[in-house]
C-alpha positions in Angstrom: 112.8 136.1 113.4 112.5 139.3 114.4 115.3 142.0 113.3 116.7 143.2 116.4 117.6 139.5 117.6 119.7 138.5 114.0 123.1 137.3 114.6 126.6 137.3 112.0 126.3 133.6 112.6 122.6 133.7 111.3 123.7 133.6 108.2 127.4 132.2 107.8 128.8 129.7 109.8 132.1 130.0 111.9 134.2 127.9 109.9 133.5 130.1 106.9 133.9 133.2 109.1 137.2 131.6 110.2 138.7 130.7 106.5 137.3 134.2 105.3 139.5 135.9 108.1 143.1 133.1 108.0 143.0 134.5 104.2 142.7 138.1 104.4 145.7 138.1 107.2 147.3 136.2 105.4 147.5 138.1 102.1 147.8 141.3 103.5 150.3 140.5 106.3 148.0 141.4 109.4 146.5 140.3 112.1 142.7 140.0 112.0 139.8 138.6 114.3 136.1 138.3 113.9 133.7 140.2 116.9 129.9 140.3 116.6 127.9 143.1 117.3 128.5 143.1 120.8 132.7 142.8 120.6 132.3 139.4 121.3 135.1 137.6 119.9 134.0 134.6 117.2 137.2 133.5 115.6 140.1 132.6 116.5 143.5 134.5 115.7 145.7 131.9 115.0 145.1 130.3 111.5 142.7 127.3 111.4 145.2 123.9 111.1 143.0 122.9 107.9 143.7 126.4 106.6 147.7 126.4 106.7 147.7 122.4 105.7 146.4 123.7 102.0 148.2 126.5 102.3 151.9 124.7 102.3 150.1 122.0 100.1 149.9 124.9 97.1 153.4 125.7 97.7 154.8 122.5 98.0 153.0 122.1 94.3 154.5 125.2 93.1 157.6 124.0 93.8 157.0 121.0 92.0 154.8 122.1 89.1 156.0 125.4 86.9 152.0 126.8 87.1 149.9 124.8 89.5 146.1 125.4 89.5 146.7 127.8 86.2 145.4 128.6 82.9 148.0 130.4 81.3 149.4 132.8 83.6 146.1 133.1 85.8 144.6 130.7 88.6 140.9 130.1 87.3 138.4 129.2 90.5 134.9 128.1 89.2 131.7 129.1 90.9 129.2 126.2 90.8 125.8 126.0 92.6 125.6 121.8 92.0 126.0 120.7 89.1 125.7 123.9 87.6 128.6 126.2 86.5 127.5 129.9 86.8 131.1 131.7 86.0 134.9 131.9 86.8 137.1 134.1 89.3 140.4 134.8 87.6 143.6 135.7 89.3 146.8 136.8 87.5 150.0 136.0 88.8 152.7 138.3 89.7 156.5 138.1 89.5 158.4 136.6 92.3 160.5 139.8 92.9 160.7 143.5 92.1 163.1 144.8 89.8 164.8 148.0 90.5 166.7 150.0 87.8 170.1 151.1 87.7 169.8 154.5 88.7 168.1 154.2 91.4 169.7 151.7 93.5 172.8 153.4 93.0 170.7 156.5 94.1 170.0 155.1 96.9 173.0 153.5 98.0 174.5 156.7 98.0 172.2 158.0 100.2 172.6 155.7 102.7 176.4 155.1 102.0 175.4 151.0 100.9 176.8 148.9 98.4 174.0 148.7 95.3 174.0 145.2 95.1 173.2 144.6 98.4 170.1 147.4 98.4 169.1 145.4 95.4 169.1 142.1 97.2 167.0 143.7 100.6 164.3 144.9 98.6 164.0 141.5 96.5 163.8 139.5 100.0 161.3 142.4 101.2 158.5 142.3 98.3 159.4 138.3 98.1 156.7 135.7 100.5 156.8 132.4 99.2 153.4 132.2 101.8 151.6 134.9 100.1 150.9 133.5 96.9 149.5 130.2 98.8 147.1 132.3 100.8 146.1 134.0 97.5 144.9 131.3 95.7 143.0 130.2 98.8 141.4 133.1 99.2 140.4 133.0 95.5 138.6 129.4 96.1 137.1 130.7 99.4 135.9 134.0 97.1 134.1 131.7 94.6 132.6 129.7 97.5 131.3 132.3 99.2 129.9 133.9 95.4 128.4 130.6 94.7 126.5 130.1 98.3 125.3 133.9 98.0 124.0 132.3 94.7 122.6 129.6 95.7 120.4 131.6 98.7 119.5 133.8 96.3 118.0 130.9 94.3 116.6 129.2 97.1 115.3 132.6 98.0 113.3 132.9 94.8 112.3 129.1 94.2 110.9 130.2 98.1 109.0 132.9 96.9 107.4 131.0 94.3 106.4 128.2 96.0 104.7 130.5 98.4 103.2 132.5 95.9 101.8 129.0 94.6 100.3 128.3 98.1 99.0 131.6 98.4 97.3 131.5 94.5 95.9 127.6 95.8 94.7 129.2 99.0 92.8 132.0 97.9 91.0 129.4 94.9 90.5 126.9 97.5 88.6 129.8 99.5 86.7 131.9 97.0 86.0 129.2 95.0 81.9 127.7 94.5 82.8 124.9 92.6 85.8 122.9 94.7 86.0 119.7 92.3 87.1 122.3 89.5 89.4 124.0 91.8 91.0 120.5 92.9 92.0 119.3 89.4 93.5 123.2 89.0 95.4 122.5 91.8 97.1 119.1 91.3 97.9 120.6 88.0 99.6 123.4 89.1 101.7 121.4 92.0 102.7 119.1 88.8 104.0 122.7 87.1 105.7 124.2 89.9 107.6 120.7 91.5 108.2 120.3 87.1 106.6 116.7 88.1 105.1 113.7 85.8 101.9 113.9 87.6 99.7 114.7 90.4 96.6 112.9 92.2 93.8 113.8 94.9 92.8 110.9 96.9 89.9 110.7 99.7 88.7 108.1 102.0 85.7 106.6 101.9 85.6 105.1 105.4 82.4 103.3 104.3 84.1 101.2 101.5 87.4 101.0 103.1 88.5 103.1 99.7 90.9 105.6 98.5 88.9 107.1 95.8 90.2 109.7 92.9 89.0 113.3 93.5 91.4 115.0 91.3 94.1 114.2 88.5 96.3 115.8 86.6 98.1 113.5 83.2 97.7 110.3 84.5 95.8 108.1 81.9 92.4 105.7 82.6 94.7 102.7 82.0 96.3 103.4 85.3 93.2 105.1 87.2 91.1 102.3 86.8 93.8 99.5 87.4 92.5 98.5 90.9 90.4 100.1 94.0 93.1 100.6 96.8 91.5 99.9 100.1 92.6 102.3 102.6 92.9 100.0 106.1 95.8 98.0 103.6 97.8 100.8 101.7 100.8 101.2 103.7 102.4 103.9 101.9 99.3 106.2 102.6 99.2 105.1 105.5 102.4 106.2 106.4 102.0 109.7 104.7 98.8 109.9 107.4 101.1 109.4 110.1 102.5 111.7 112.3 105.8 111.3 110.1 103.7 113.3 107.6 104.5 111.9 104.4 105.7 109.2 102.5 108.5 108.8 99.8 108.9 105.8 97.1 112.3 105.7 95.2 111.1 103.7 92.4 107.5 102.6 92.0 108.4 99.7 89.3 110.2 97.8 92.0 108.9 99.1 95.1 107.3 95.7 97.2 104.3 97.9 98.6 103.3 98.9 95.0 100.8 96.6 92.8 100.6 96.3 89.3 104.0 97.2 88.4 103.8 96.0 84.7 101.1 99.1 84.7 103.5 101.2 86.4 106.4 100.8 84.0 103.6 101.4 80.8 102.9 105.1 82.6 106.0 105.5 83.2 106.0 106.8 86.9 109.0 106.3 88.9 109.7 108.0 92.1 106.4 109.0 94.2 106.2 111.4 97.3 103.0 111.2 99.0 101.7 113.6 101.9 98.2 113.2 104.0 95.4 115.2 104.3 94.0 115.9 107.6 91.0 117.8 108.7 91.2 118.7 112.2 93.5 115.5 113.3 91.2 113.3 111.0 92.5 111.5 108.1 90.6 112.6 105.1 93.0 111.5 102.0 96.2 112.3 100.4 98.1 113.6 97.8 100.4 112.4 95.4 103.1 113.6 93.3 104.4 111.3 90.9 108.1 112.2 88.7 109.1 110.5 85.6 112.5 110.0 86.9 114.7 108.8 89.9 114.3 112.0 92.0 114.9 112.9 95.9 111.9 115.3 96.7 113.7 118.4 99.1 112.4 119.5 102.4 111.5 122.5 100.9 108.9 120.7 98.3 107.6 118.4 100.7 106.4 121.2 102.8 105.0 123.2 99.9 103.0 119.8 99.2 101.9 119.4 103.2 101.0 123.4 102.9 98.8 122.7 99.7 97.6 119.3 101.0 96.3 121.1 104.5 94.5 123.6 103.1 92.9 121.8 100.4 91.7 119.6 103.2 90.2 122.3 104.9 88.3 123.3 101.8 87.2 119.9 101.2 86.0 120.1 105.1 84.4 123.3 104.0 82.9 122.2 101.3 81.5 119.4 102.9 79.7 121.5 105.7 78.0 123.8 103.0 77.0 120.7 101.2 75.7 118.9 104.4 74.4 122.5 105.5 72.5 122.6 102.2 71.0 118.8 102.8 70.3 119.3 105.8 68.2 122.8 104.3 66.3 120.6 102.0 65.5 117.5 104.5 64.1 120.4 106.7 62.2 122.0 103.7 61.2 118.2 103.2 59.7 117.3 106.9 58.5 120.8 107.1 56.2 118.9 103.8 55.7 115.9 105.5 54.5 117.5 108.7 51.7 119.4 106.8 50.1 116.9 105.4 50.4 114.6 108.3 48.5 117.6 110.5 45.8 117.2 107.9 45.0 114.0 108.4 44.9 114.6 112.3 41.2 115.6 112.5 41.0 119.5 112.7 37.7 119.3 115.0 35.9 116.2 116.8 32.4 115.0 115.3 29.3 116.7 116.3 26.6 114.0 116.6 23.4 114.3 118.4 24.4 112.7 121.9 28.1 112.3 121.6 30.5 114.9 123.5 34.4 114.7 121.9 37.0 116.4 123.2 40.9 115.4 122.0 44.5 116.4 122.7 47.7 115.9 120.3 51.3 117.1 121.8 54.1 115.8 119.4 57.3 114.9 120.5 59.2 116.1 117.3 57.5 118.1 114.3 56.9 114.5 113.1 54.8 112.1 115.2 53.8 108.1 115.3 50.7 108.9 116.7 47.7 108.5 115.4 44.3 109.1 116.1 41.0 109.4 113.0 37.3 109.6 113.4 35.5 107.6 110.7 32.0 108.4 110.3 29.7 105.3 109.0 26.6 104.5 108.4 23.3 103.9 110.3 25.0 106.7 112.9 28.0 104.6 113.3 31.4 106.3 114.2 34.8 104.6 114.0 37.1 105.8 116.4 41.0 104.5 116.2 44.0 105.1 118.2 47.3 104.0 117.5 51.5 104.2 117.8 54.1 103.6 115.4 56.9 102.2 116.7 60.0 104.9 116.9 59.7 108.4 116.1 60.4 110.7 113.2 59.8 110.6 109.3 59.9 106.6 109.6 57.3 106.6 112.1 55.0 109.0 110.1 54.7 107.8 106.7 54.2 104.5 108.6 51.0 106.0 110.4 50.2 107.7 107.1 49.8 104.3 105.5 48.2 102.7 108.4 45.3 105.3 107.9 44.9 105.5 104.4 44.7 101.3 104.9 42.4 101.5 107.9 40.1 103.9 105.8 40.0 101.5 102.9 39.3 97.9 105.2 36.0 99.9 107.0 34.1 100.9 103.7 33.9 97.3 102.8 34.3 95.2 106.1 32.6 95.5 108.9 33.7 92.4 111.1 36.3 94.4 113.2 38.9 91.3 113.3 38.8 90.7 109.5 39.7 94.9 109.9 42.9 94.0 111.8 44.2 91.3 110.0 44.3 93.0 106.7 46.2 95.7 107.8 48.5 93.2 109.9 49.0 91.4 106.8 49.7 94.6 104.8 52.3 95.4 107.6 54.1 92.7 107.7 54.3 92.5 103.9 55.7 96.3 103.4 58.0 96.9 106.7 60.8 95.8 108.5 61.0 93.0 111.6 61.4 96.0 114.0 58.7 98.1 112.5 55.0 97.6 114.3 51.7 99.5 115.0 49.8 99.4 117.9 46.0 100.4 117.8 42.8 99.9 119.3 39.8 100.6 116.6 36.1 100.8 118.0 32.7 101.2 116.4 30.4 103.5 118.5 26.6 102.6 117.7 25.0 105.4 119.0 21.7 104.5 118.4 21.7 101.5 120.4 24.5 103.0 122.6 27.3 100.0 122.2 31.1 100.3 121.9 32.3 97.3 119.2 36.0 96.9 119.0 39.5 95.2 118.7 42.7 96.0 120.9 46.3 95.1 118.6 48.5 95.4 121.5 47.4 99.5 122.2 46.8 100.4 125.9 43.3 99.7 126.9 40.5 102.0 127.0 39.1 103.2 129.8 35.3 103.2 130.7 34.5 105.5 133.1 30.9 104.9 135.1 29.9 106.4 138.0 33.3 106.6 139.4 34.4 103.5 138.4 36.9 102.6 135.8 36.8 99.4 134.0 39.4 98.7 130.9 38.6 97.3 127.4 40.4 95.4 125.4 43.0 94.5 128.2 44.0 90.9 128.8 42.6 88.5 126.8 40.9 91.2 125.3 43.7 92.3 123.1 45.8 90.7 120.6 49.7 90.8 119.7 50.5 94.2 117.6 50.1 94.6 114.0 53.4 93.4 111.9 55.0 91.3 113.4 53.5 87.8 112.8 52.1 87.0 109.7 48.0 84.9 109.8 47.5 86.2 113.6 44.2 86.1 114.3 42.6 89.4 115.9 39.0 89.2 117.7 36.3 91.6 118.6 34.6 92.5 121.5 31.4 94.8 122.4 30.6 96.2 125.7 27.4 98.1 126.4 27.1 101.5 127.7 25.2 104.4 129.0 24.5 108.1 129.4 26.9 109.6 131.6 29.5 107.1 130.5 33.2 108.2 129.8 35.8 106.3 127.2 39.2 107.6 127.1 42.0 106.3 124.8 45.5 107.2 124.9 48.9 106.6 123.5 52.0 105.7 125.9 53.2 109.1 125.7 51.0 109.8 128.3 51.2 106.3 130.6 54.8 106.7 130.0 55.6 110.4 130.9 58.5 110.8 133.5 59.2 113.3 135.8 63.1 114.3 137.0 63.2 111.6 139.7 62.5 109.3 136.3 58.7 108.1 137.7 56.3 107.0 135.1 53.1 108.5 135.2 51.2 105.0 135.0 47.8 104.3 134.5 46.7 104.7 138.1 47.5 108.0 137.8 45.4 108.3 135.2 42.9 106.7 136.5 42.6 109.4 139.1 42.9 112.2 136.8 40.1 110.7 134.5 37.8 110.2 137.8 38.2 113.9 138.7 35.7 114.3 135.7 34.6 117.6 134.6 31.6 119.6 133.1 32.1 118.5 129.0 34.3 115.6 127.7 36.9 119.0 126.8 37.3 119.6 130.5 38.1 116.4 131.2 41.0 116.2 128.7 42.5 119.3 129.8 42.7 118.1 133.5 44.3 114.7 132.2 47.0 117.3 130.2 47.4 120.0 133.5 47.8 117.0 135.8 50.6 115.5 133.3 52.2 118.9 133.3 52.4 119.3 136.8 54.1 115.7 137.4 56.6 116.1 135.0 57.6 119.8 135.9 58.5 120.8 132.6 61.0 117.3 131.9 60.9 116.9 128.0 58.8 114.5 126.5 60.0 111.7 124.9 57.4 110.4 123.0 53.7 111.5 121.7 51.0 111.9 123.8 47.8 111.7 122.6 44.0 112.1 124.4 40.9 111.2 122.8 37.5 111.6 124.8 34.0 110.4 124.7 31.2 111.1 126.7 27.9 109.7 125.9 25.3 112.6 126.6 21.8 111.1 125.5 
């Protein structure tokens, strides 16, 4: 509140205001009003009804009792803050009447030509108002009010102080500290110091488990900690302190109906609880309790000092959550960035050079990580194996997946040579070591290029395209191919051969390319690359990169959602 805008009634109420002024007029035997700053009147000048009620209440009693409301000859008020007795205001009485002497009443009845007695008697009735003394001792309880509410601020004042000294000390260790599970126990122990509490307890949700789980405690023993999980979606109390309402307050925990194990509850002897939530950004993240050893009524005052301590421990828990996640996510990246090296060294770093064999190949990932796969496996009697293939989904999944498929494919070809026996060993092996929506297709093909004949088996891959003399013919399409690798367990994979020539072009791809969309959401198809593949070029390179420039120009620079890989052979001899 800003200074220039503070009001008399700011700080004392007009019925104080009003008994304040009834007995100041009335002891001194004025007239007296109340104005703020301004002139503005506040009280009124006639004496408030409830004022002049007590005040011919303590003179009817005087009347009755020799020394009403005295101790000795004094009236005693005490000035109390609650239960508390901080001191006494004492007021002496007076005589009823003043006594002249001799001398000088007759003095003055000379003077003024009176009879003594009589100037006696005037000033007695003068100095004498039965009303006065009434007022007086009113104004003495209204004295030691007013001392013990200027008290009483001045204690909540400081209790104020310290409790915002305590949220500032929590603050700045929440803040600057590196280890915030130290820092939370610290803090429910100092919230049991300052509210002079049994105990004190951290609780977050686990959203996963449906749990409130301990983060922090502070004197609360393992009997009671590990008396039960408390599943979040059914603890009402919590619940309640999540709420808008802000918090939630339990009179006595040993009877309370919403409180389980209350034979436990009595041994820790914990009675009254006051729990308030802990939000991050509108979310519920847990709670914190306070626990007393007594009946007690938690004040306003305490229960915002706990929402204070609760909110911005919740933000540090937030906090620390992000640098932990940051730090995960730091490592994952440190861990993929792994992962992606050697999966680029078991992409072949250059195409084979054999005597009559022209390879040219392309590899555009969608992610760092790909489930594309393509290998070159040189055999003997000038026999290449060439293999193609896509792990389902994309990713780190997808790539240890392809890794495995390799190093399996690489084993099954040194010893077998019967291209179906191939497949179903590593269907087998698929099936065995992933899950029902994990699969592989791939096309694998024995070149023979002394006797110029492609051998090979299609598991569910795209065909391969033959490209002679401007036509295209596709292999391993229809009943060609065979359902994908791992999915069904004893499928039976067969093998094919087809014959070809000088001049001749094979190209194999992945769906990244048959697939590719452009803005209007058109696939690229295999027609299309069909054309691109009949364009031709000088060198089985030339031809790869006009398949890729072609792709480009469709899809106008739309991002990629899957791998695209290119292989191409073109028999030269």
């Amino acid at each position: 509140m800003a200074a220039d805008t503070l009001k008399l009634t700011d700080f004392m109420d007009l019925a104080a205001l009003q008994e304040m002024q009834d007995g100041f007029a009335a002891i001194a035997s004025v007239q007296a009003v109340i104005t703020d700053a301004g002139g503005n009147v506040l009280t009124s000048l006639a004496p408030a009804t409830s004022f002049l009620h007590r005040r011919d209440a303590i003179a009817q009693q005087e009347e009755e009792v020799p020394e009403p409301q005295r101790v000795g000859r004094e009236y005693v008020a005490p000035i109390t803050v609650g239960k508390n007795k901080l001191g006494h205001i004492r007021m002496r009485g007076g005589s009823d009447s003043v006594q002249l002497d001799e001398a000088k009443a007759a003095k003055l009845a000379q003077k003024f030509n009176l009879d003594p007695q009589l100037v006696r008697d005037l000033v007695s009735a003068a100095t004498k108002d039965r009303n006065r003394r009434p007022a007086s001792i009113q104004f003495l309880f209204l004295l030691a009010n007013a001392i013990a509410r200027l008290c009483y601020q001045e204690y909540q004042l400081r209790h104020r102080i310290i409790e915002l000294e305590t949220l500032s000390r929590v603050t700045t260790m929440l803040a600057q500290s590196t280890d915030l599970n130290q820092v939370l126990h610290r803090a429910v122990e100092i919230v049991t110091e300052l509210l002079e509490a049994k105990a004190c307890s951290i609780r977050l949700i686990d959203l996963n488990k449906d749990e409130l789980k301990i983060s922090a405690v502070y004197n609360l023993s393992n009997e009671y900690l590990t008396k039960g999980k408390i599943k979040f979606s059914s603890a009402s109390i919590d619940q309640e302190a999540l709420s808008d309402v802000g918090y939630s307050y339990v009179p006595d925990m040993q009877t309370d109906p919403r409180v389980q194990h209350h034979d436990i509850v009595m041994r820790e002897g914990i009675v009254s609880l006051v729990t308030v939530g802990m939000k991050s950004r509108g979310d519920p993240i847990g709670v914190l309790r306070v626990y007393s050893g007594t009946t007690r009524e938690f004040t306003e005052a305490e229960i915002q000092l706990l929402r204070g301590i609760a909110s911005t421990a919740a933000s540090a828990i937030e906090s620390a959550r992000l640098v932990q996640h940051q730090a995960e996510a730091r490592e994952l990246e440190a861990q993929i960035n792994m992962a992606a090296d050697v999966q680029q060294r078991m992409i072949p770093k250059t195409a084979p050079a054999l005597p009559g064999l022209d390879v040219a190949t392309v590899y555009v990932p969608c992610y760092q990580l790909g489930g594309d796969l393509y290998d070159f496996i040189e055999l003997p009697y000038d026999n290449l194996g060439v293999v193609i293939a896509d792990v389902s989904g994309k990713g780190l999944p997808a790539s240890l997946i392809m890794a495995s498929v390799r190093a399996a494919l690489r084993a099954q070809v040194d010893n077998v040579y019967y291209l179906g026996e191939v497949m179903q060993r590593l269907n087998s092996m698929l099936v065995r070591d992933t899950r029902a929506t994990e699969f592989v297709t791939l096309f694998y093909g024995v070149l023979d290029l002394t006797n110029k004949r492609l051998t090979f088996s299609n598991a569910g891959h795209l065909p391969c395209m033959l490209l002679r003399e401007n036509e295209i013919t596709e292999l391993g399409a229809g009943d060609q191919g065979s359902i994908v690798l791992g999915v069904i367990e004893g499928e039976r994979y067969r093998q094919s051969f087809t014959d070809l020539h000088v001049g001749d072009v094979l190209l194999f791809y992945t769906d990244g390319l048959s697939e590719a969309r452009n803005a209007e959401q058109e696939l690229y198809g295999r027609q299309r690359i069909a054309m691109s593949l009949k364009k031709g070029g000088e060198n089985s390179n030339a031809i790869a990169q006009s398949i890729l420039l072609d792709l480009r120009a469709f899809t106008q620079g739309t991002e990629p959602s899957d791998d695209c890989t290119i292989v191409v052979l073109r028999i030269t001899e």
